[in-house]
N, C-alpha and C positions, 0 to 999 in steps of 0.2 A: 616105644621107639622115640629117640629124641629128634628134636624137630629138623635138626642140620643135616640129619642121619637121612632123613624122611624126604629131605628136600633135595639129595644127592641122588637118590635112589628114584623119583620125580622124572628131574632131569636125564635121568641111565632111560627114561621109559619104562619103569616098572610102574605096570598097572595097578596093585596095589596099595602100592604111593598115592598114585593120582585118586584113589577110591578115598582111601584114609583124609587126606587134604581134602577131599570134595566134601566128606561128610563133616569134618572140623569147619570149615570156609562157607558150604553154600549158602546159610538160610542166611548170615549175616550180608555175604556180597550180594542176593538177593536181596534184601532189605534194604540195603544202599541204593540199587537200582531203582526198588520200586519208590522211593524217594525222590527220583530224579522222574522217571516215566509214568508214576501215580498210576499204574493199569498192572496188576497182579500178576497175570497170565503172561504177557508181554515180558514183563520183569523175570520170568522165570524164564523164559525163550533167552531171550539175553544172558544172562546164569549161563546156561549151559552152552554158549555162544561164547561168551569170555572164558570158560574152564578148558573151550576145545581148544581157543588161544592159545591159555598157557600151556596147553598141552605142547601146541606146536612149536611154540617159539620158547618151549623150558630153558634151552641155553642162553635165552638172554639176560636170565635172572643173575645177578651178581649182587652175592651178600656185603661187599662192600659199600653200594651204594641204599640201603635200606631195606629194612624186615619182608617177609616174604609176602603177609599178609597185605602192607601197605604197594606193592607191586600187583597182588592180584587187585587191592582195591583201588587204584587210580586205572587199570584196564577198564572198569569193572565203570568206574565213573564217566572215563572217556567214551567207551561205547553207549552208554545211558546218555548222557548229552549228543553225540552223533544221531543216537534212534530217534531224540526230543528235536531236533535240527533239521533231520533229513522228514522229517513232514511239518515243515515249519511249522509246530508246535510251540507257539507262543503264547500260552494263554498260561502265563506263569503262576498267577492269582492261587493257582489249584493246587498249588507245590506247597508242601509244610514247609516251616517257617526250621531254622535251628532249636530256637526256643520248642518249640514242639517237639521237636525229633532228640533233643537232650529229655523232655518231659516224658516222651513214648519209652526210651531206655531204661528212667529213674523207677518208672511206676510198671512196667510191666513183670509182673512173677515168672510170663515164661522163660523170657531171656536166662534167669537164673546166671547172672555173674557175669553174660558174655558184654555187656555194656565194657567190661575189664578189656578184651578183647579187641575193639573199636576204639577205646580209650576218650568217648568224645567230651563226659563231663568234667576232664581234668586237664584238657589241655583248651577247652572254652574257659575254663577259671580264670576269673580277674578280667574279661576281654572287655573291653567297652561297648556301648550302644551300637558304637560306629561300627565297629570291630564286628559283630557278630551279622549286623547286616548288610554287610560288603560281604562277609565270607558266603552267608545266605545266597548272595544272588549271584558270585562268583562261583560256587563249589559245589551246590545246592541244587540249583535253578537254571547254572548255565548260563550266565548273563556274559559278551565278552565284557571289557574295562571300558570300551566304549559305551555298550548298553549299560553299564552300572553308573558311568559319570552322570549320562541323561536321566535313570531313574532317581537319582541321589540329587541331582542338579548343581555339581561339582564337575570341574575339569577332571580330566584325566592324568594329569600328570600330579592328579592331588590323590587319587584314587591308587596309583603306583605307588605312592608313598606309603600312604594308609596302610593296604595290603603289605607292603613288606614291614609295616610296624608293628599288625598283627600278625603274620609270621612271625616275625622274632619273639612274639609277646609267647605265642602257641609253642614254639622250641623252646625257650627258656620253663614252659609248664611240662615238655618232656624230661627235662634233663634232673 
């Protein structure tokens, strides 16, 4: 079934949409998660905490404003920083690095292909030093712009820059 086909039929509440989607989507949204929350178990609670989401909130998905996957995955990140938040869990040290988490993708056989998926080591291509450790502890780790100016020891209105540099640098490697 084609994926637009699949995402119509989601949104109608048909249960086997959502089944099909959950078994294409979870291991990787989980993965993402546990990324952010570094605890397995936990990471899999949240999974099925974000999938009841988009269950609930299906009509808010609007194919105009971006693919389906990158909607379950910024749910998927926002609730993983809230969980890292709501027990002021700060002991960021523990959290892999990008460079890691591009390395865990490259090299592991089971993924088989879904790195494609995520798309993370081609739209990190070309990024700079700066570039990939701003995203780290913005996207990664949860840092707000204020936590990342003090860890970087850079203002903040240099770190807004930055970021939307490597955003443009990151769109320009999608397109």
């Amino acid at each position: 079934m084609q994926l637009d086909n699949l995402i119509i039929k989601f949104q109608q509440k048909d249960k086997a949409a959502f089944e099909t989607l959950y078994t294409m989507y979870a291991e990787n949204i989980c993965g993402v998660i546990n990324v952010i929350v570094k605890d397995a178990e936990r990471s899999e609670e949240l999974c099925q905490d974000v999938f009841v989401k988009i269950w609930e909130k299906s009509d808010q998905y609007d194919t105009s404003k971006g693919r389906f996957f990158t909607w379950i995955l910024n749910i998927a990140r926002n609730a993983a920083i809230d969980e890292v938040r709501s027990k002021t869990h700060k002991n960021q040290k523990k959290n892999l690095s990008v460079d890691s988490l591009v390395g865990i993708y490259e090299n592991s056989e089971d993924l088989n292909g879904k790195m494609d998926t995520i798309g993370l080591q081609s739209l990190l291509k070309g990024l700079k030093d700066k570039c990939i450790k701003l995203i780290d502890l913005l996207y990664f780790k949860g840092y707000t712009q204020k936590e990342a100016a003090k860890e970087l020891n850079a203002p903040v209105g240099t770190i807004k820059t930055r970021i939307r540099s490597c955003i443009s640098t990151i769109r320009k490697n999608m397109a």
